[in-house]
GUKOL-578794 format. One line per field, with one value per atom (N, C-alpha, C): residue number from 1; x, y, z; atom name. Coordinates in steps of 0.001 Angstrom, whole numbers, plus 500000, padded with zeros to 6 digits. Layout:
BEGIN
num	(NUM,...)
u	(X,...)
v	(Y,...)
w	(Z,...)
atomo	(CA,...)
***
This chain:
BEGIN
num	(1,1,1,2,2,2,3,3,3,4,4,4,5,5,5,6,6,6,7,7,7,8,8,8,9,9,9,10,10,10,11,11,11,12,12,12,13,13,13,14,14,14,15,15,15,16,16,16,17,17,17,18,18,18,19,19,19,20,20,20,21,21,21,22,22,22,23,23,23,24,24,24,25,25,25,26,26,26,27,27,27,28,28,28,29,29,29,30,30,30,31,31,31,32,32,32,33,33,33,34,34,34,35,35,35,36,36,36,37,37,37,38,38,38,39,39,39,40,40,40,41,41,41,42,42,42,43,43,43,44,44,44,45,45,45,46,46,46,47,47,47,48,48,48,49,49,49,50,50,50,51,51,51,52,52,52,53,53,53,54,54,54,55,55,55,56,56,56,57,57,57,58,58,58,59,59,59,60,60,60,61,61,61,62,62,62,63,63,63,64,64,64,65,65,65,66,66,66,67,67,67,68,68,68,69,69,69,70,70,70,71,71,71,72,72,72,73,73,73,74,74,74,75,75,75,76,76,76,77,77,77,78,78,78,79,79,79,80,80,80,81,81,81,82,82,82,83,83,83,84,84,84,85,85,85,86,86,86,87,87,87,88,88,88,89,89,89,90,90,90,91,91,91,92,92,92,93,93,93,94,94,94,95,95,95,96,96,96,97,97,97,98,98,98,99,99,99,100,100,100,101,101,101,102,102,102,103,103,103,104,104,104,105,105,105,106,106,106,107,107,107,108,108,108,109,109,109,110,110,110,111,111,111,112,112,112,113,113,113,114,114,114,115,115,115,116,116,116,117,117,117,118,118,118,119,119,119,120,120,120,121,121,121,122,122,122,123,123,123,124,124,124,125,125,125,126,126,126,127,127,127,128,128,128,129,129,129,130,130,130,131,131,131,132,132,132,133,133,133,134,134,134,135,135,135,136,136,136,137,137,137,138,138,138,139,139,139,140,140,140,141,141,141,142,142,142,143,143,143,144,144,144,145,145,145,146,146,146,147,147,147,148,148,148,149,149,149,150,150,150,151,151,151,152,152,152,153,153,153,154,154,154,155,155,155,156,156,156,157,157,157,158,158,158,159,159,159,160,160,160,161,161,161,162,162,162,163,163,163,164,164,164,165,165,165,166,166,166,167,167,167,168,168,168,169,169,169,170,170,170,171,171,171,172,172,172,173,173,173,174,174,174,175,175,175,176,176,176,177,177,177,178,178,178,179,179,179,180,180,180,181,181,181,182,182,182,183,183,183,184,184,184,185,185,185,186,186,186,187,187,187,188,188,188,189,189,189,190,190,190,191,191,191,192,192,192,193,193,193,194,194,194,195,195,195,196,196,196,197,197,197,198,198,198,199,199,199,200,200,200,201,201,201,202,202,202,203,203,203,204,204,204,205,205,205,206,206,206,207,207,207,208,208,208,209,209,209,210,210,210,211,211,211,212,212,212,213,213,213,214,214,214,215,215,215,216,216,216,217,217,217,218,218,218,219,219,219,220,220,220,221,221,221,222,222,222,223,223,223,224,224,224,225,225,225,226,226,226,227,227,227,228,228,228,229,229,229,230,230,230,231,231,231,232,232,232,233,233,233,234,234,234,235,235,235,236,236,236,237,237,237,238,238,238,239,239,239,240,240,240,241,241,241,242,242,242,243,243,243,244,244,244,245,245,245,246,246,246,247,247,247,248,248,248,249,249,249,250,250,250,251,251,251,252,252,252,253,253,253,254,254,254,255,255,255,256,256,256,257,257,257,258,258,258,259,259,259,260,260,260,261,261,261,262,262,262,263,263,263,264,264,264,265,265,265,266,266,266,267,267,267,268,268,268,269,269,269,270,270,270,271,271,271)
u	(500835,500000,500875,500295,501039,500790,501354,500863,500959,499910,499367,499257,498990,498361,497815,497004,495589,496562,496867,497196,496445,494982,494106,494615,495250,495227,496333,496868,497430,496608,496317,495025,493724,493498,492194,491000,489939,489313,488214,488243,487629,486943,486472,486091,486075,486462,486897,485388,485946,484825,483953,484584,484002,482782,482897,481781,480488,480557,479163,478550,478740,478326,478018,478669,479491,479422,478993,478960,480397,480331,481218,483286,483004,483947,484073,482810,483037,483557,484758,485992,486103,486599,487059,488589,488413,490185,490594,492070,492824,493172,493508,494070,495538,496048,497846,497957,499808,500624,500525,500426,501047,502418,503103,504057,504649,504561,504933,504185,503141,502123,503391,503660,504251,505785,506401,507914,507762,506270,506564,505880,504693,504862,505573,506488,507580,508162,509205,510048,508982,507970,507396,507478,507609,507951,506954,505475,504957,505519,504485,504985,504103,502707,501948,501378,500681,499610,497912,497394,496116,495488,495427,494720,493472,492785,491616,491340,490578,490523,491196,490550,490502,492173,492830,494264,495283,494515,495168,494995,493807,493411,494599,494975,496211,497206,497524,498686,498236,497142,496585,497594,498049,498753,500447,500598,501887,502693,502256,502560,503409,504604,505920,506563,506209,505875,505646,504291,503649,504871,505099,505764,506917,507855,508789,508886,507934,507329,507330,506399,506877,508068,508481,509989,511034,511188,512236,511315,510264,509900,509745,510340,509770,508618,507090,506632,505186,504790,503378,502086,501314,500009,499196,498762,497865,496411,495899,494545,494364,492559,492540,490975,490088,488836,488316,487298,486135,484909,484235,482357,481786,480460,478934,477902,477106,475328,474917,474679,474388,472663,472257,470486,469658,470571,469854,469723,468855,468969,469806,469474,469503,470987,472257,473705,474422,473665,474131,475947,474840,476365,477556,477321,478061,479176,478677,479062,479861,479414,479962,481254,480850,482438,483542,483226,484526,484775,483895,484689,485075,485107,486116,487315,487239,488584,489684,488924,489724,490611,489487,490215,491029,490836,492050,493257,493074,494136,495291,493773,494509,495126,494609,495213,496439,496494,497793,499085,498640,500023,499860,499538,499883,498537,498218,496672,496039,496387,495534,494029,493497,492076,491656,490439,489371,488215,488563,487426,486333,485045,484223,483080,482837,481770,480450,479762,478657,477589,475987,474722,474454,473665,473326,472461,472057,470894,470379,468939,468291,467271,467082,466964,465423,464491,463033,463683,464903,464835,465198,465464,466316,464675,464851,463500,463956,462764,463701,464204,463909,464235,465612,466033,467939,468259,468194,469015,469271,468358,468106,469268,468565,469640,470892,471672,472987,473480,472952,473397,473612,472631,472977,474221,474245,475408,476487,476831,477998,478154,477301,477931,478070,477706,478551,479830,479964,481294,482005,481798,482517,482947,482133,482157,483594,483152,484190,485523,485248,486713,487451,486508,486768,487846,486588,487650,489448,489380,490674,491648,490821,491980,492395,491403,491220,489774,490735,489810,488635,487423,486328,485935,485726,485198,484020,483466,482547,482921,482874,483253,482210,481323,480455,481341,480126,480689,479680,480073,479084,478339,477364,476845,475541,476110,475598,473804,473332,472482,473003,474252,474997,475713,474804,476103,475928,475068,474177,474479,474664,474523,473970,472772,471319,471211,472217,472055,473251,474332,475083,474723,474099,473985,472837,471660,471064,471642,472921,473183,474230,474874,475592,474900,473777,472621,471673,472545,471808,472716,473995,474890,476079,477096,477966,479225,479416,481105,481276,483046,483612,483437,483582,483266,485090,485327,486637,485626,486387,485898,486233,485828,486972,485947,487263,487397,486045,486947,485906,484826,484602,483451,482080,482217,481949,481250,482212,481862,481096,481417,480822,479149,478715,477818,476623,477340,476907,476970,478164,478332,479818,480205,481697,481954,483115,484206,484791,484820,485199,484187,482792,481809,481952,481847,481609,482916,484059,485392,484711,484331,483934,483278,481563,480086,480915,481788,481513,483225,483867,485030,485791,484761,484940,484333,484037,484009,484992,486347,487077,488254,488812,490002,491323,490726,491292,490695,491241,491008,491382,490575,490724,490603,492208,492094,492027,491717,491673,490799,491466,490831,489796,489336,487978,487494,487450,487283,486101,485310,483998,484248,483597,483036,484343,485703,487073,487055,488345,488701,490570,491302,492980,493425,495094,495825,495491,496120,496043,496837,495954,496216,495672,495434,495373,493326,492506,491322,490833,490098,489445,489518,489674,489032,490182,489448,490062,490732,491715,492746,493504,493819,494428,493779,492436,491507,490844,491176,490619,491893,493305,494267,494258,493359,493527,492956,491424,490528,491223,491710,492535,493531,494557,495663,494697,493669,492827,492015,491700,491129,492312,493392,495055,494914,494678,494578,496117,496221,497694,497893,496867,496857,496837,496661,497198,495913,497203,495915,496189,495275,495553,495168,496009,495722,494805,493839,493233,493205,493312,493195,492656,491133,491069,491757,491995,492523,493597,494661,495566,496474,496413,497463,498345,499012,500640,500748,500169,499723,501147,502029,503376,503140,503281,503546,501845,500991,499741,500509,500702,501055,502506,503532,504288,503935,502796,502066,501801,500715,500144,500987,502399,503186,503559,503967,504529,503419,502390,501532,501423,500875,501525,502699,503196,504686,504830,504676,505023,503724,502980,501400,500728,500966,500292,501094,502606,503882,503390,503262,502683,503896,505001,505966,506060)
v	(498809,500000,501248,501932,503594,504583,505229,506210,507689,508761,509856,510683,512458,513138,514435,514691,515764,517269,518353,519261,520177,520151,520793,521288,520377,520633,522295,522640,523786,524773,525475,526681,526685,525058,524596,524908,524248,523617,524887,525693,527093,526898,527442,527385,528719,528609,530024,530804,532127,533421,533738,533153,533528,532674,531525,531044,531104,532400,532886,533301,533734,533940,533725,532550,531729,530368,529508,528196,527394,527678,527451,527854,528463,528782,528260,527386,526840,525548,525963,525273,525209,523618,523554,524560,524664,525320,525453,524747,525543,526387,527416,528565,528562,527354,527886,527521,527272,527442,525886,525531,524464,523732,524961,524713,524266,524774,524353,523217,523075,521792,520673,520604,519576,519306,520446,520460,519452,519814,519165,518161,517507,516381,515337,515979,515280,514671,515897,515455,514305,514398,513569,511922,511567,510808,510033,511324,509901,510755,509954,509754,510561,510637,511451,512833,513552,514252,514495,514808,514783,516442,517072,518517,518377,519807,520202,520894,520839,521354,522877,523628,525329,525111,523877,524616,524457,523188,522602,523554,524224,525446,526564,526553,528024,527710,526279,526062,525672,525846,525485,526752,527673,528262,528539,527116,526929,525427,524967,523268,522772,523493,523403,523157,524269,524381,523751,523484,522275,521022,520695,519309,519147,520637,520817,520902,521667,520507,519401,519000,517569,516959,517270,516459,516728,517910,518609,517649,517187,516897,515126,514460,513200,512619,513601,512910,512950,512181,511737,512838,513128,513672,512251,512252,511003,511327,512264,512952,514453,514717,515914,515813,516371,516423,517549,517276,517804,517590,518435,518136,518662,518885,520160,519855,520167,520376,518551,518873,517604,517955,518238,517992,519202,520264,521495,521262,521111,521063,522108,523543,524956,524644,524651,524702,523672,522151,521337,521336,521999,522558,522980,523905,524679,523575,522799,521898,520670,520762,519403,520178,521295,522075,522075,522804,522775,521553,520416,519299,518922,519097,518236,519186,520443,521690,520836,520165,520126,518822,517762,516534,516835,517548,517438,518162,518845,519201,518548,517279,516764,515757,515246,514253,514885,515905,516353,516281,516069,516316,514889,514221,512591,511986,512680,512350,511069,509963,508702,508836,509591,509346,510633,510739,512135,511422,512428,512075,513325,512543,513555,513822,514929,514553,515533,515864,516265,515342,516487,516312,517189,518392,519449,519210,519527,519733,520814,520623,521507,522366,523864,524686,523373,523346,523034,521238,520840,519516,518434,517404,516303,515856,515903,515092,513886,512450,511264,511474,512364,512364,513091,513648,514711,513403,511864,511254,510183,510375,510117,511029,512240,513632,513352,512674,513152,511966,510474,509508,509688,510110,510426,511652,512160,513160,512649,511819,511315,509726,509883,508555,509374,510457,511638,512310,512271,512598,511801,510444,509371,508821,509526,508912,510559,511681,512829,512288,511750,511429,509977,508850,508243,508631,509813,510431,510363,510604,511562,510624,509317,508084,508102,509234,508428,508667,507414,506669,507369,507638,508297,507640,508183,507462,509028,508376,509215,508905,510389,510632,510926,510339,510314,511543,512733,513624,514272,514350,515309,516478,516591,517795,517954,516698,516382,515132,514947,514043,512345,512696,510682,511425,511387,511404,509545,509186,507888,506928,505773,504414,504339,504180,504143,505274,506653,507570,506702,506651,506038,504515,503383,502798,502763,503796,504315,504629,505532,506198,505114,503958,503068,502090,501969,501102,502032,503116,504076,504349,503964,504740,503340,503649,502728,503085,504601,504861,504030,504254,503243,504087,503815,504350,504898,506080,506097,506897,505353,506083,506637,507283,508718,508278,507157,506240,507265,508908,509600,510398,510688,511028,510012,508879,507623,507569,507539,507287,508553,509681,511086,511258,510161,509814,508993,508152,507033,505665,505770,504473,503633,502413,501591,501547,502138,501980,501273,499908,498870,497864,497915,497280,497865,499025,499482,499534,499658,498889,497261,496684,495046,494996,495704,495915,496298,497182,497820,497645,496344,495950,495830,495516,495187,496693,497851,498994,500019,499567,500869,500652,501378,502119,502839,503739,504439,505034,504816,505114,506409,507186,507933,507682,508073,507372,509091,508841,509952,509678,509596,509263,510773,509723,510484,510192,511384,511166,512543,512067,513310,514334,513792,514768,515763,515028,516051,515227,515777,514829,514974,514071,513782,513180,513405,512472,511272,509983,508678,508313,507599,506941,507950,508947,509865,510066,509054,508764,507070,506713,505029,504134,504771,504473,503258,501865,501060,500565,501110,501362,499328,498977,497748,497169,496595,495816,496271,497561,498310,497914,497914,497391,496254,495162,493759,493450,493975,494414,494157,495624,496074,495182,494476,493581,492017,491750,490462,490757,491850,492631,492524,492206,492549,493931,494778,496593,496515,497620,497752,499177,500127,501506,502417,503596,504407,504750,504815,505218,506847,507454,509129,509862,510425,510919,511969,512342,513465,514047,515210,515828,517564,517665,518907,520174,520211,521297,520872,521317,521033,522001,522483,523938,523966,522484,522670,521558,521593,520803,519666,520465,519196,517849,518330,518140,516746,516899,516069,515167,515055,514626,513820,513884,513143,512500,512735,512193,510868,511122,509843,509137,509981,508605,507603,508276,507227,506419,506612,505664,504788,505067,503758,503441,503878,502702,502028,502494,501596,501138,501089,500313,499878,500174,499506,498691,498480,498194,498950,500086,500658,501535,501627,502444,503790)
w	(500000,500000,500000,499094,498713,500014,500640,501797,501290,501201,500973,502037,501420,502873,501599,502505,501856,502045,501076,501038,502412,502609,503041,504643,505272,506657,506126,505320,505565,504722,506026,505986,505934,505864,506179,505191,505249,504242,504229,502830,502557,501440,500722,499317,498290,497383,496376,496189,496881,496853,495819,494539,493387,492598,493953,493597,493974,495356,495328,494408,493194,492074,490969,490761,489364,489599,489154,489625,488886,487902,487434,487520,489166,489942,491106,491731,493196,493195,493677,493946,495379,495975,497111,497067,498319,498550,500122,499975,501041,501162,502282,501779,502695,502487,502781,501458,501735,500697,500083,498945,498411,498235,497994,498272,499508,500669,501859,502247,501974,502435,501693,500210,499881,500387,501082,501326,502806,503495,504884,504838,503311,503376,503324,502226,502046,503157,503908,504977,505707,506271,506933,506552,505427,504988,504052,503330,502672,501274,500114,498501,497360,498165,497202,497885,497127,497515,496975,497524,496677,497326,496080,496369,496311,497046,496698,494733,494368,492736,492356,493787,493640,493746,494993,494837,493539,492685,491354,490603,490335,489342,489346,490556,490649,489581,489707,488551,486925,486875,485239,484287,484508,483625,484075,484956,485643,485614,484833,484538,485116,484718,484613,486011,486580,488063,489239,488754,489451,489386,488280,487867,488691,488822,489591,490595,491478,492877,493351,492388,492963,492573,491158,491389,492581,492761,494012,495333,496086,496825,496917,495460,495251,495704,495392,495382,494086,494112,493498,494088,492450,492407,492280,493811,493604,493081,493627,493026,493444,493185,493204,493624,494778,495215,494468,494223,493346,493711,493585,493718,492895,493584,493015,493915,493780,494217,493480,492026,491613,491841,492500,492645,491690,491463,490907,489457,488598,487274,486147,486737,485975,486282,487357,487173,486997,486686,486282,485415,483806,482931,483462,484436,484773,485654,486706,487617,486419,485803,484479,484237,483761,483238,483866,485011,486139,486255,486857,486778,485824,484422,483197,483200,483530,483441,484596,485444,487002,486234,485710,485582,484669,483516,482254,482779,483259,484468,485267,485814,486632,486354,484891,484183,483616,483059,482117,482832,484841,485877,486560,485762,486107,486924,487760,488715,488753,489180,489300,489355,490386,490889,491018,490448,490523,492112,493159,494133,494116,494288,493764,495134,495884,496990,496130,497249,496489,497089,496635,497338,497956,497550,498560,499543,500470,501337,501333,500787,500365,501650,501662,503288,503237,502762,502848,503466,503505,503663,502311,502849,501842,500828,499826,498682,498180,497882,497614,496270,495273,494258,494004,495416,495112,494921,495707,495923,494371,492997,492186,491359,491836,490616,491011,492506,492658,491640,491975,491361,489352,489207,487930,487642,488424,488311,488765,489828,490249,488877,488354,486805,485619,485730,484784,484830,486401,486806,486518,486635,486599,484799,484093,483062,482628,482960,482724,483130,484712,484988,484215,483840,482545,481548,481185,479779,479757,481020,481047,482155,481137,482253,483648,484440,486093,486631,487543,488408,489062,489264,489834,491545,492039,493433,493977,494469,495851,496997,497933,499285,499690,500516,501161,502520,502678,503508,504715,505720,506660,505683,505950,505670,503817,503914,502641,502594,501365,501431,501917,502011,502680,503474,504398,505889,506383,506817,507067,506429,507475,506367,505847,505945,505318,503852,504182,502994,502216,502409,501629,500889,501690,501174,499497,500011,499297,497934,498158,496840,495920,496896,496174,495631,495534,495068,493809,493715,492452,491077,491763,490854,490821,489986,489408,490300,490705,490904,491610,492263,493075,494232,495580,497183,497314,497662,498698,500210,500515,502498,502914,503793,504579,505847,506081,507576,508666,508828,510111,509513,508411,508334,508190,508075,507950,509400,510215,511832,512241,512369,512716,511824,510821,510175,511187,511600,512614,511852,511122,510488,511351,510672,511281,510027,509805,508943,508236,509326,508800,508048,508488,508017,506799,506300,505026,504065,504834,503737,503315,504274,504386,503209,502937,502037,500752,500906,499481,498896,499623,499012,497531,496752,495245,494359,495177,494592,495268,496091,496722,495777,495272,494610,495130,496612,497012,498111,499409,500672,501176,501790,503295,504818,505158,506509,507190,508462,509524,511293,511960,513358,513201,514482,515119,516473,517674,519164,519206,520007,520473,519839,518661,517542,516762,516943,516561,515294,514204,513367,513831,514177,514660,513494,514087,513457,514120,513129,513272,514635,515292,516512,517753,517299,518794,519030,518086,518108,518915,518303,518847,516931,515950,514988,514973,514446,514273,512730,512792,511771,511300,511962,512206,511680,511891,511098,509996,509346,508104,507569,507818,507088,506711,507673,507653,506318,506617,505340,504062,504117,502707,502338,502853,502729,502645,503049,502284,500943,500737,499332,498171,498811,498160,497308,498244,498223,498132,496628,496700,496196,496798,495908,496752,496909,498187,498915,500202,501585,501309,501358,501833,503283,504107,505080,505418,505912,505309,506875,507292,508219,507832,508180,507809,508163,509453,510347,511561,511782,512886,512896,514411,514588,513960,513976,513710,512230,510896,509763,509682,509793,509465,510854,512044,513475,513111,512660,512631,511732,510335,509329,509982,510724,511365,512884,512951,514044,513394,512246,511782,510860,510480,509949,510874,512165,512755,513589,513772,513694,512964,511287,510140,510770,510783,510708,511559,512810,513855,514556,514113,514800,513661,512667,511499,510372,510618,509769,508757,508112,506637,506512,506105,505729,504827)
atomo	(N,CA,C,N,CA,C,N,CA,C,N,CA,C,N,CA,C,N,CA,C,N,CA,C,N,CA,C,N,CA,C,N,CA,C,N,CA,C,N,CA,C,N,CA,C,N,CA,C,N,CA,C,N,CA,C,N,CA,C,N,CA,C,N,CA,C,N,CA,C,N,CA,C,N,CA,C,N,CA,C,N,CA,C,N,CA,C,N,CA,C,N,CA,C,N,CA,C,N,CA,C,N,CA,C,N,CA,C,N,CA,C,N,CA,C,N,CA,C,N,CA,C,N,CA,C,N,CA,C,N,CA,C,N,CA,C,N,CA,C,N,CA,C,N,CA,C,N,CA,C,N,CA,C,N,CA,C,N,CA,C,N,CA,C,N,CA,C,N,CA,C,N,CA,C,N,CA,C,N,CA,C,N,CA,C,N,CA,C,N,CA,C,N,CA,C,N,CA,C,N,CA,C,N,CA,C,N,CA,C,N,CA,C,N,CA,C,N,CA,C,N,CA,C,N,CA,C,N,CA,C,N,CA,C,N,CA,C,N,CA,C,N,CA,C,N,CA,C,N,CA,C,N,CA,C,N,CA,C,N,CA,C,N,CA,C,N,CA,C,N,CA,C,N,CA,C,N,CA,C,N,CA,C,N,CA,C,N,CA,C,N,CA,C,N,CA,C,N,CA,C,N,CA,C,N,CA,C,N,CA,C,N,CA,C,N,CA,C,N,CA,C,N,CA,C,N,CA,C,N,CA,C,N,CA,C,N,CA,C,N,CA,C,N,CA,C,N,CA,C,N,CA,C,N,CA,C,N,CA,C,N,CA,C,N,CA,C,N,CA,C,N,CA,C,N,CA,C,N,CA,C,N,CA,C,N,CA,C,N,CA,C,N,CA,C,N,CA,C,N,CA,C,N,CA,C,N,CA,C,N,CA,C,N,CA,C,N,CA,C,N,CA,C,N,CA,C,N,CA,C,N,CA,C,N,CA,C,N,CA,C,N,CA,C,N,CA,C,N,CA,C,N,CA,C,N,CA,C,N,CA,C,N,CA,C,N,CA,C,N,CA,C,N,CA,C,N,CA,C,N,CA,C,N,CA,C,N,CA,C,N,CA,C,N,CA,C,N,CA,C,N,CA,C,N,CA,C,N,CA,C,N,CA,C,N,CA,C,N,CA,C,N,CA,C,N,CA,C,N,CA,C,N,CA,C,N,CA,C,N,CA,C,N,CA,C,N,CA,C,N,CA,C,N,CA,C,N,CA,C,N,CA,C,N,CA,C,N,CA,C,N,CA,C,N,CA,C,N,CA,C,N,CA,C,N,CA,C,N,CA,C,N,CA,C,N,CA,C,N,CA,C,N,CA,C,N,CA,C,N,CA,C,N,CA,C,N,CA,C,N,CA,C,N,CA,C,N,CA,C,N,CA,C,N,CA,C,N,CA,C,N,CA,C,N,CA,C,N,CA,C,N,CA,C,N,CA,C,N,CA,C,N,CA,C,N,CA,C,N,CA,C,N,CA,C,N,CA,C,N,CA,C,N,CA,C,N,CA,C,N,CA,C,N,CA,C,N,CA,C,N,CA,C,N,CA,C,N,CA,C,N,CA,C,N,CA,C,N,CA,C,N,CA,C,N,CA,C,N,CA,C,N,CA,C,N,CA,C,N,CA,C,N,CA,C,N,CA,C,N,CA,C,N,CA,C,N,CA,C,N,CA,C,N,CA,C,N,CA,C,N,CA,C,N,CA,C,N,CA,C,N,CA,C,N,CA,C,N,CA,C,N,CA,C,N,CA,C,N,CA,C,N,CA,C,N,CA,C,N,CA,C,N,CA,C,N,CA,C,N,CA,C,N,CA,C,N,CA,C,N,CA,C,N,CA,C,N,CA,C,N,CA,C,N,CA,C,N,CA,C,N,CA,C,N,CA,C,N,CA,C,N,CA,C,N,CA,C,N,CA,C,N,CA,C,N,CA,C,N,CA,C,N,CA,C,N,CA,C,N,CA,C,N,CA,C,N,CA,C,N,CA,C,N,CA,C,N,CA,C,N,CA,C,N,CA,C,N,CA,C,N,CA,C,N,CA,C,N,CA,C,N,CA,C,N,CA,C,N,CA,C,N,CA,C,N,CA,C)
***
């Protein structure tokens, strides 16, 4: 197994201003540096990274750049998170666009896997039919991220129409993509983690790991989430593709990110 970490914990998980207006501008985003996010992933010791879209967009007229990043840092663009609404008919287009701009993007800088969340909650309340519109939109996404030779998955997320087993299982019984779990939002849902690595084994691609203690999201090991037997999981699946670390927020972003390596390593043998 490949070991990853989410750009996001530096400056924490925002979204670009310009998409109060523009749909075709709402972009996730961190707002630290990229650069520094990747210098202290590095040292920490894992191999890839996976951005938010809004922070990949900065370098669409910087290629070169980008590329040189990661070479100076050795490491891997494992992916790039992406969403939309998905339930609204009228910004649909708009939501299609940005995501094919993000993936050809993210394909042109090597990018294995497009992760895609999404599902609004609508103010009047959830209708059974969003959970119809997202599925068809998350096998459009999937078919965009197709195009452009990677991998598609859904992140089932707080705040959305699948927080819930019951919502998730729902929407994986509508739609084709593959599942990446994100281990604590999973649990903070009121789901087990491991049951649903278990259910939806022959559709995961690509994992999110991240502890979780009264209602926080931590680095690895400093939660209850049972990590050990989600590896066991993955190593009987003969999972051989990367874990990504995801930590939304932590005072000190490097100091978390060498927290939970040495957790892998030395409580999980994951190097």
């Amino acid at each position: 197994m490949l070991l990853g970490y989410q750009t996001n914990t530096w400056g924490g998980v925002i979204g670009h201003p310009a998409g109060v207006t523009s749909v075709k501008d709402l972009y996730y985003l961190a707002g630290g540096s990229t650069e520094q996010a990747a210098h202290d992933i590095s040292e920490a010791g894992y191999k890839g990274i996976e951005l938010f879209d809004g922070n990949l967009m900065q370098y669409e007229d910087k290629l070169q750049e980008f590329q040189d990043l990661l070479f100076e840092n050795d490491l891997k663009l494992i992916g790039v998170y992406t969403g939309g609404n998905f339930i609204y008919k009228d910004i649909l287009e708009d939501e299609f666009s940005k995501i094919e701009k993000v993936a050809k993007l993210a394909s042109q800088l090597g990018a294995e896997h497009l992760v895609i969340g999404g599902g609004a909650v609508r103010s009047g309340g959830i209708r059974e039919s969003d959970y119809e519109a997202l599925a068809r939109g998350l096998d459009q996404a999937a078919s965009i991220a197709q195009k452009y030779n990677l991998i598609p998955s859904y992140h089932p997320h707080l705040g959305t129409i699948c927080e819930t087993p019951e919502q998730l299982d729902k929407i994986m019984g509508l739609t084709s993509i593959n599942l990446c779990p994100d281990t604590a939002h999973i649990e903070a849902g009121g789901g087990d983690p491991v049951e649903v690595i278990r259910q939806y084994k022959d559709r995961i691609k690509y994992v999110h790991f991240k502890d979780y203690s009264s209602g926080s999201f931590l680095p690895l090991g400093a939660g209850h989430q049972n990590f050990s037997e989600m590896v066991s999981l993955l190593r009987d699946m003969n999972y051989n593709g990367w874990i990504t670390i995801e930590l939304d927020s932590y005072e000190d972003p490097k100091a978390g990110a060498v927290i939970s390596k040495r957790y892998l390593a030395e409580t999980l043998n994951l190097m």
